[in-house]
C-alpha positions, 0 to 999 in steps of 0.5 A, a space after each residue: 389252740 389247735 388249727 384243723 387242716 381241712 385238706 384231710 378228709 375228716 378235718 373237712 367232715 367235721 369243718 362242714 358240719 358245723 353250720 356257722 362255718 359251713 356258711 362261711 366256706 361256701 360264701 367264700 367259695 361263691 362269693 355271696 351271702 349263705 343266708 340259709 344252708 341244710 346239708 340235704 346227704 351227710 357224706 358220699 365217700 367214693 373209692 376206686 381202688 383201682 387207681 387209688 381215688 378218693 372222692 368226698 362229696 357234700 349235699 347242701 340246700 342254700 338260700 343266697 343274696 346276690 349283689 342285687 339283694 335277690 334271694 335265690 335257693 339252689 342246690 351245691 353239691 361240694 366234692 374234695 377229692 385230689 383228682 379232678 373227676 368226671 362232669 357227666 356224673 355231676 350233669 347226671 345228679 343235677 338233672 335228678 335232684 332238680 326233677 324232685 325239687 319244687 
């Protein structure tokens, strides 16, 4: 049996890619219930070569049950990097996928 480790980079692509497990991660990461997951964009890699970074992100629509049973759909945005990275750019996509969203 292998054991993948999802701290590289491709271990994470092909963990999060598999549905079941997806769900598994993120309930854990959010602790609640992943009724529903559509990963909405494959895979962002952004490089800065100038100081060495490497930023993976994950776009994923998701239905949740929260400790009162509420049903509720909302958008993650999951990024492994080594280095913490800028907020703002966040803020930024946030703000643009709510104005597409129903």
């Amino acid at each position: 049996m292998q054991i993948v480790n999802p701290l590289y980079d491709h271990a994470f692509k092909y963990l999060m890619q598999n549905n079941r497990m997806a769900k598994k991660v993120l309930s854990t990461l959010l602790e609640c219930e992943v009724l529903d997951l559509v990963i909405e964009q494959q895979e962002i890699v952004a490089v800065d070569e100038g100081r060495g970074l490497k930023l993976y992100r994950l776009d994923f629509s998701a239905l949740l049950v929260n400790e009162q049973g509420e049903k509720q759909k909302v958008l993650i945005e999951l990024q492994k990097s080594k280095l913490p990275t800028n907020v703002l750019r966040f803020r930024s996509y946030l703000g643009e996928n709510y104005a597409k969203r129903e």
